[in-house]
C-alpha positions as CSV (number, residue, x, y, z in Angstrom):
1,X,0.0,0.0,0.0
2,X,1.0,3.2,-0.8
3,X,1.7,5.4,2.3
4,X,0.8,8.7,1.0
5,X,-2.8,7.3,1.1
6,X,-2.7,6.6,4.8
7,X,-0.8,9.7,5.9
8,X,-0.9,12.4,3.2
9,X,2.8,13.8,2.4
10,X,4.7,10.5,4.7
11,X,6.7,9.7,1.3
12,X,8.1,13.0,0.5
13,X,11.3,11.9,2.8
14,X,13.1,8.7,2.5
15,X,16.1,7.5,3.7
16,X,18.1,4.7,2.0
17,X,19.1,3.0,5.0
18,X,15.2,2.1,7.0
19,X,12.4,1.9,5.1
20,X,9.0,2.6,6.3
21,X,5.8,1.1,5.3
22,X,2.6,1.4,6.4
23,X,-0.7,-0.1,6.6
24,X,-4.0,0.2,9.0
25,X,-4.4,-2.1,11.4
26,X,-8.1,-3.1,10.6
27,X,-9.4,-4.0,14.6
28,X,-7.7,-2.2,16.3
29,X,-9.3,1.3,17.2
30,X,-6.6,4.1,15.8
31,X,-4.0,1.3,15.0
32,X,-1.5,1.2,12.5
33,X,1.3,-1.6,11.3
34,X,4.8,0.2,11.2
35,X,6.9,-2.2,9.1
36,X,10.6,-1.3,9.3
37,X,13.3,-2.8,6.9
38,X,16.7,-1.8,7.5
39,X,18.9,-0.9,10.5
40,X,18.3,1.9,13.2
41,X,21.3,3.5,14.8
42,X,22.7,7.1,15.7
43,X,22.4,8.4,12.6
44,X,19.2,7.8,11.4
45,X,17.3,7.7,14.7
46,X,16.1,11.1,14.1
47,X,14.6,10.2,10.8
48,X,12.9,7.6,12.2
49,X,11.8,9.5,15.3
50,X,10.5,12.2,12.8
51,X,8.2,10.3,10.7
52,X,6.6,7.8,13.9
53,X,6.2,11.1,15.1
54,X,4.1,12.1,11.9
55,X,1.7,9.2,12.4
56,X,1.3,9.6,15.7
57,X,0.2,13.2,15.0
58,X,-2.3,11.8,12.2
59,X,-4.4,9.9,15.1
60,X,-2.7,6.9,15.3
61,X,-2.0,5.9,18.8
62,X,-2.1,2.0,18.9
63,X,1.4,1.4,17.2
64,X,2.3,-2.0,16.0
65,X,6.0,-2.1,14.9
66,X,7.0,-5.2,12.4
67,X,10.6,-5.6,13.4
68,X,10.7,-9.4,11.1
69,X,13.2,-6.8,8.9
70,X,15.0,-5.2,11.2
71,X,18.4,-6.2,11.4
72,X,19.9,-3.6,13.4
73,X,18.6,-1.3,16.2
74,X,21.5,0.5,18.6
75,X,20.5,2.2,21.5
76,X,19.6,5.2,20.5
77,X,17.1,3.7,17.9
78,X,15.8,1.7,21.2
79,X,15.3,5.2,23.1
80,X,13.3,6.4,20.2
81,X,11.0,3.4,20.8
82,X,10.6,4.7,24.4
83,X,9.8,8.3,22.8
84,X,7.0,6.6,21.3
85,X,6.0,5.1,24.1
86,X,5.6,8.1,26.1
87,X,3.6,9.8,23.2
88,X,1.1,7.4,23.0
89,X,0.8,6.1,26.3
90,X,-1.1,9.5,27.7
91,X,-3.1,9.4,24.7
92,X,-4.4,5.9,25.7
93,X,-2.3,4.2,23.3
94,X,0.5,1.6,23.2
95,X,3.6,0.1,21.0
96,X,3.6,-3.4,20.3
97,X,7.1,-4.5,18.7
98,X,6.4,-7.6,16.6
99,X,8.5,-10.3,14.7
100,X,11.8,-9.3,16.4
101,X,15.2,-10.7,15.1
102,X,17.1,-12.4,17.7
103,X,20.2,-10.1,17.9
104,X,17.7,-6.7,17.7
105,X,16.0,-8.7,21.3
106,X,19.2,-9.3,22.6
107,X,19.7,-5.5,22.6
108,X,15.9,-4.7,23.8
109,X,17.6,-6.9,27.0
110,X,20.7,-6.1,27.9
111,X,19.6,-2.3,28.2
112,X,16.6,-3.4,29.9
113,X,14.0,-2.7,28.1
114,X,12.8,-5.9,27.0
115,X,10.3,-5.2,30.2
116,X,8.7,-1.9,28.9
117,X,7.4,-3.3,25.8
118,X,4.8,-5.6,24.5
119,X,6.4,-8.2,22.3
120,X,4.4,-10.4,20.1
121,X,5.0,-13.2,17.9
122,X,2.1,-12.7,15.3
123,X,0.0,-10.1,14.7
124,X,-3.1,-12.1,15.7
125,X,-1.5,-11.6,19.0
126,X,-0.7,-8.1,18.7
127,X,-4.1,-7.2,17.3
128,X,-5.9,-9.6,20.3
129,X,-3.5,-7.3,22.5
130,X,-4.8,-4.3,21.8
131,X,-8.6,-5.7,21.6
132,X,-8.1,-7.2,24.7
133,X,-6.1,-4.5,26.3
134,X,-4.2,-5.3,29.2
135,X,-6.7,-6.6,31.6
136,X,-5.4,-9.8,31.1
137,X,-1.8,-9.3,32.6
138,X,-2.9,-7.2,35.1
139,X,-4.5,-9.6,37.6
140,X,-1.3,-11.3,38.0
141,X,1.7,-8.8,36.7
142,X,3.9,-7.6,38.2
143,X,5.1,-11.0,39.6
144,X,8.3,-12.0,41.4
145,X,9.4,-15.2,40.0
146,X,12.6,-17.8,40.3
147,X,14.9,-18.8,37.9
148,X,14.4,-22.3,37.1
149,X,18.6,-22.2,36.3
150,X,20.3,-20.5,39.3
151,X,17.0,-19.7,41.9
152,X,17.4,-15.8,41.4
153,X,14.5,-13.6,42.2
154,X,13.3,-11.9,39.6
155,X,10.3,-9.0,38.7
156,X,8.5,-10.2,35.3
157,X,6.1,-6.8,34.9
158,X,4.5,-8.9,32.1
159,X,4.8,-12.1,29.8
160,X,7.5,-12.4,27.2
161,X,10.7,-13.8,27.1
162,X,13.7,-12.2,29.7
163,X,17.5,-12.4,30.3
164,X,18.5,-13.7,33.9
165,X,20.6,-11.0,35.5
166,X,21.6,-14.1,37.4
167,X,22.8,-16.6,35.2
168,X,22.2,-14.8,31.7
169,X,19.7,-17.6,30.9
170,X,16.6,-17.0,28.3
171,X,13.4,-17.6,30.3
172,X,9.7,-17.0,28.8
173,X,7.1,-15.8,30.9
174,X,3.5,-16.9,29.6
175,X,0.6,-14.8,30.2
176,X,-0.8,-17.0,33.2
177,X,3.0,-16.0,34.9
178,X,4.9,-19.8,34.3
179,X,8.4,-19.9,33.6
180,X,10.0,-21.7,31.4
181,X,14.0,-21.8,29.8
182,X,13.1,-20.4,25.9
């Protein structure tokens, strides 16, 4: 789909090195796909920043980010997620980051922020997030859990998969708040 038709003027900028596509989220009440191909870092962050910033500003508030192409993200692409965050969040929106490659979630964890986000697999589950809004979670998150590796006590503030700051080991979180290694 073009993107000029869902935000008038959102191609007149490109940059060679993240592309941007987007397409309505059809369910979800102001939502909108982000799909990013390419690599965030330093020098591009502002781009990026500049034109979620843009479809924020055209209404859309429930933000679901398709990460399946993103190969790269540094930290200061990561803090522009958390600008997003705090856009939308007031607004009664949210960011769901979907698809994400391996080395971008390593990242997300090791600056610990793997926590703040909702991360989805598919995006039935991204679009059942956002019609089910968090009620779910929020009868038993946050929750202080052990790792099943080295007995650490840990904070999960919501399903999803998390890095031991014990052991380093991968653990996944379901939604009913059982650990397993993953």
């Amino acid at each position: 789909m073009d993107n000029n038709v869902v935000i008038p003027g959102f191609d007149n900028e490109k940059d060679d090195s993240l592309q941007i596509n987007l397409r309505k989220a059809d369910g979800v009440q102001n939502g909108i796909f982000i799909y990013l191909s390419g690599y965030i870092d330093t020098y591009n962050s502002s781009y990026f920043q500049k034109k979620v910033t843009q479809v924020i500003e055209a209404g859309y508030i429930n933000l679901i980010f398709n990460c399946s192409s993103l190969n790269y993200v540094s930290s200061t692409g990561i803090g522009s997620f958390t600008v997003f965050l705090k856009m939308v969040k007031p607004k009664g929106g949210d960011v769901v980051l979907l698809e994400i490659q391996p080395k971008v979630y390593e990242v997300f964890q090791l600056l610990g922020f793997s926590q703040f986000f909702n991360i989805k697999n598919t995006a039935d589950e991204a679009i059942a997030f956002f019609s089910e809004g968090t009620v779910s979670t929020s009868s038993i998150f946050p929750l202080v859990i052990s790792c099943p590796v080295c007995s650490k006590k840990l904070r999960a503030t919501k399903s999803g998969r998390f890095r031991c700051s014990g052991c380093k080991s991968i653990l996944a979180i379901n939604e009913n708040g059982e650990v397993s290694l993953g």
